[in-house]
C-alpha positions in Angstrom: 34.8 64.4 -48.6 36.7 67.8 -47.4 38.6 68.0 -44.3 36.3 70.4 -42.0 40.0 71.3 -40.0 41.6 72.0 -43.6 42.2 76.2 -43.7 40.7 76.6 -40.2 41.6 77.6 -36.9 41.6 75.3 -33.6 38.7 77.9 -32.3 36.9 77.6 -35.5 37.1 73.9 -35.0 35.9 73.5 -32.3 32.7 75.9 -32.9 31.4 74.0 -35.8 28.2 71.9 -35.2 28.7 67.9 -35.2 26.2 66.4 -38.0 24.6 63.1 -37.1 23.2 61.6 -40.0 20.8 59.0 -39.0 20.4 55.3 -40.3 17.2 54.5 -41.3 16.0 51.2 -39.4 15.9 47.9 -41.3 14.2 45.9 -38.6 10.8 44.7 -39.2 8.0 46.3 -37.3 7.9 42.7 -35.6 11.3 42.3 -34.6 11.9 44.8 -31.4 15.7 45.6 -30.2 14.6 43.3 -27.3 13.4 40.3 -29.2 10.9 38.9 -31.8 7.5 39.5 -30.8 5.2 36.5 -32.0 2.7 37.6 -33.9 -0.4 35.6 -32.2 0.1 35.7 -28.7 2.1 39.2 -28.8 4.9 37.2 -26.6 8.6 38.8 -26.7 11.1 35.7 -27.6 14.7 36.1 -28.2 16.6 37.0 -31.3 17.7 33.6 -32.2 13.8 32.1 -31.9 12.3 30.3 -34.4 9.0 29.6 -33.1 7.4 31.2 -29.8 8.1 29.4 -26.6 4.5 30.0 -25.5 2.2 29.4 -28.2 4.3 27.8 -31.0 3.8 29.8 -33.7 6.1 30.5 -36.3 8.3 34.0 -35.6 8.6 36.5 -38.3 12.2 36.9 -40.1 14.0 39.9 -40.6 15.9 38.8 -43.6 12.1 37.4 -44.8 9.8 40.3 -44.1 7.1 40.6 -46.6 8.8 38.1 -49.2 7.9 34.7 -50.1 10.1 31.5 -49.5 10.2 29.0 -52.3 9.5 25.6 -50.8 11.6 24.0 -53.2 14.7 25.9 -52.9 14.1 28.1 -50.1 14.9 30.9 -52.4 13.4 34.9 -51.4 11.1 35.6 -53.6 9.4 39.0 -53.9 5.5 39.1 -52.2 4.0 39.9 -55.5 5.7 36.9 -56.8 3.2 33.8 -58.4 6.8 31.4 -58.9 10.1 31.5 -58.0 12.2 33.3 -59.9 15.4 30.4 -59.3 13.4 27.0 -59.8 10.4 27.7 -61.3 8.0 26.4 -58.3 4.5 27.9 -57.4 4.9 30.0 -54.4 2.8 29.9 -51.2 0.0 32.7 -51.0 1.3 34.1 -48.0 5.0 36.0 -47.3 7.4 34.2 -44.3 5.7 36.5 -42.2 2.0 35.7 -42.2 1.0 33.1 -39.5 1.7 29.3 -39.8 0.9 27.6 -36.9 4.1 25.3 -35.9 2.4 23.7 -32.7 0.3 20.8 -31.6 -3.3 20.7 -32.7 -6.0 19.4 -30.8 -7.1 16.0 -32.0 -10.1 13.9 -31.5 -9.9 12.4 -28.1 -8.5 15.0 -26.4 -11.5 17.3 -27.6 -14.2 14.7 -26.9 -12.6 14.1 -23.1 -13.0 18.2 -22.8 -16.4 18.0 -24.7 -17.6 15.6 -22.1 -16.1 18.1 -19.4 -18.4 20.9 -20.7 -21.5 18.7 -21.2 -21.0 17.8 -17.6 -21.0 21.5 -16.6 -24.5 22.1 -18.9 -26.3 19.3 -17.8 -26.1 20.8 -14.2 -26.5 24.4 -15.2 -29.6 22.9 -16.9 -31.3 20.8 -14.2 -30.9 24.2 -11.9 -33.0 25.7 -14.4 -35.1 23.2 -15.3 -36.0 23.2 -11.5 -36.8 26.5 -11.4 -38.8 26.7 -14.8 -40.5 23.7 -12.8 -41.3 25.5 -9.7 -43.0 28.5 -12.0 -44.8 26.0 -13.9 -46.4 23.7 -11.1 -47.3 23.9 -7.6 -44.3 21.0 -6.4 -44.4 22.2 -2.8 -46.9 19.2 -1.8 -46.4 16.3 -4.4 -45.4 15.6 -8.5 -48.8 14.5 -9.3 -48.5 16.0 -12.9 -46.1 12.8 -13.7 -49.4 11.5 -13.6 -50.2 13.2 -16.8 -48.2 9.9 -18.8 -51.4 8.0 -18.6 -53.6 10.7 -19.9 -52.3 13.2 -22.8 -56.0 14.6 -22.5 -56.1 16.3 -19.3 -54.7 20.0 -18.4 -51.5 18.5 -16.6 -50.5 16.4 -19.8 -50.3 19.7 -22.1 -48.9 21.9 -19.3 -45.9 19.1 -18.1 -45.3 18.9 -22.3 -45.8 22.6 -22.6 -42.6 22.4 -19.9 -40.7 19.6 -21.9 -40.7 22.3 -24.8 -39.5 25.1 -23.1 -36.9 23.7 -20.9 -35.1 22.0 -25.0 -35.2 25.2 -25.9 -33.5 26.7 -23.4 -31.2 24.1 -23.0 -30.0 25.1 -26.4 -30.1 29.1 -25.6 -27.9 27.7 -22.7 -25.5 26.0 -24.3 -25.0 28.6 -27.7 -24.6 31.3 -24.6 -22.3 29.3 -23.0 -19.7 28.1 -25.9 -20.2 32.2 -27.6 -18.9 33.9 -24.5 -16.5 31.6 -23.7 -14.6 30.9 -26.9 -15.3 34.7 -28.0 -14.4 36.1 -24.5 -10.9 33.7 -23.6 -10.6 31.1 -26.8 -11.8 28.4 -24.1 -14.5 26.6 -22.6 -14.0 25.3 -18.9 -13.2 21.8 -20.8 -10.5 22.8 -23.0 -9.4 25.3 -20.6 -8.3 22.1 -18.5 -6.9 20.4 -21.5 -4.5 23.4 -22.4 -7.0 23.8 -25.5 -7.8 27.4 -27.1 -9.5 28.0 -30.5 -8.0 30.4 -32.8 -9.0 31.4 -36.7 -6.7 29.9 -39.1 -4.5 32.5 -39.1 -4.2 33.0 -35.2 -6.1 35.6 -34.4 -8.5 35.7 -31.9 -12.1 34.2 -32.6 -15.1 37.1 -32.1 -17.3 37.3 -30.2 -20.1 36.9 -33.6 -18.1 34.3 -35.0 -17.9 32.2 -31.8 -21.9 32.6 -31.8 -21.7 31.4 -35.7 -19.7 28.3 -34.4 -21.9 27.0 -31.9 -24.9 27.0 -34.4 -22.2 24.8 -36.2 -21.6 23.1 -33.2 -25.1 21.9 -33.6 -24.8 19.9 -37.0 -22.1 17.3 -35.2 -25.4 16.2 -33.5 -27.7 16.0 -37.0 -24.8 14.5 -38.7 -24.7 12.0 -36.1 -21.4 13.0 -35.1 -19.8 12.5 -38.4 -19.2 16.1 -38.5 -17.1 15.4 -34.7 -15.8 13.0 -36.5 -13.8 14.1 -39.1 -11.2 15.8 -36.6 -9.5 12.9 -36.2 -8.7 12.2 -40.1 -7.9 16.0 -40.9 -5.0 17.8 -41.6 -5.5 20.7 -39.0 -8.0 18.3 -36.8 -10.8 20.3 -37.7 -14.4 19.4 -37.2 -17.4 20.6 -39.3 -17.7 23.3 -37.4 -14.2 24.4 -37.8 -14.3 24.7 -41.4 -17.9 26.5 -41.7 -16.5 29.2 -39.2 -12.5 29.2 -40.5 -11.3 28.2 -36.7 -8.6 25.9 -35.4 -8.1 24.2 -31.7 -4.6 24.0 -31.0 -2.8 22.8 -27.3 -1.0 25.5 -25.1 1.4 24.9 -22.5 
């Protein structure tokens, strides 16, 4: 490299443009000056993180970006990579930086107890409606004389009160798939597992839609035909998932 103040004068020197050559950043797109960001909840942690203080998932590496670790010998292996290249092991489908969940999943009870907590919640938004479907259906200002209807399935009452019966399942249902779509594709939560500290996520940790929060609560409906086996299962699983879970690819895990 020559000497720029080699055969010049102190003028000359001092005239000549300073050349900044700029380093080209090695820093992962998910690892900021400030921090690692976590790559589900978007929270900043510090530089020395491991997993996010808020959620629990597993931070991204900078050493690790887009590679795969051997979980044998914890050996970097290239992303396009089937075994590692040191022992010989079958690699992981995903790089260090995809999402692993490192938290606490939501098992049985503690879903049931915020199950119950939502059921409560349906059973009176129900009877409101069943009152006013009611209402529109028979004259109740004077008297409930189509209970009368029991002892004769003949008369006009009988197939208007079951004509009722009908109407208000159905919307009982319509109730409850509106209810559990908007509130798990909307905030992740229902009012139940919203006081449990529970959210569901996809198995990667993004965030369920909106059409696939609809798609699990028409799941949510085979816990009942399977006579709750389908409930069931979350407390033998590896992720606590339910039936439901693995038909729409979801996950409940517990927040602080």
């Amino acid at each position: 490299m020559l000497d720029k103040s080699e055969g010049s004068t102190p003028e000359e020197i001092n005239k000549q443009p300073e050349v900044v050559v700029p380093f080209p950043s090695v820093e992962p797109a998910s690892v900021s000056a400030k921090g690692k960001i976590c790559p589900r909840c978007g929270t900043t942690n510090t530089l020395a993180s491991i997993y996010c203080y808020k959620c629990g998932a597993k931070l991204p590496d900078a050493a690790a970006q887009d590679k795969k670790i051997c979980p044998g010998c914890h050996t970097l292996n290239s992303a396009t990579s089937q075994y590692c290249f040191k022992c010989g092991l079958k690699l992981p489908e995903k790089t260090a930086t995809g999402y692993e969940y490192a938290g606490e999943y939501g098992g049985f009870w503690i879903r049931l107890l915020a199950y119950i907590i939502d059921g409560i919640l349906l059973n009176i938004l129900n009877t409101v409606i069943s009152i006013i479907i009611l209402i529109s259906f028979f004259d109740t200002s004077s008297d409930f004389s189509f209970f009368s209807a029991f002892e004769s399935l003949e008369t006009t009452e009988s197939a208007d009160f079951w004509l009722w019966y009908v109407i208000i399942i159905l919307v009982s249902y319509v109730v409850q798939i509106t209810y559990y779509t908007l509130a798990v594709g909307k905030w992740g939560r229902t009012v139940g597992k919203s006081a449990l500290r529970l959210k569901v996520l996809r198995s990667d940790g993004s965030r369920v839609s909106y059409w696939r929060a609809f798609g699990r609560s028409l799941a949510y409906i085979l816990n009942g035909v399977t006579l709750g086996i389908g409930f069931l299962i979350i407390a033998f699983t590896e992720k606590k998932q339910g039936l439901h879970d693995f038909i729409c690819d979801t996950i409940v895990i517990k927040t602080d």
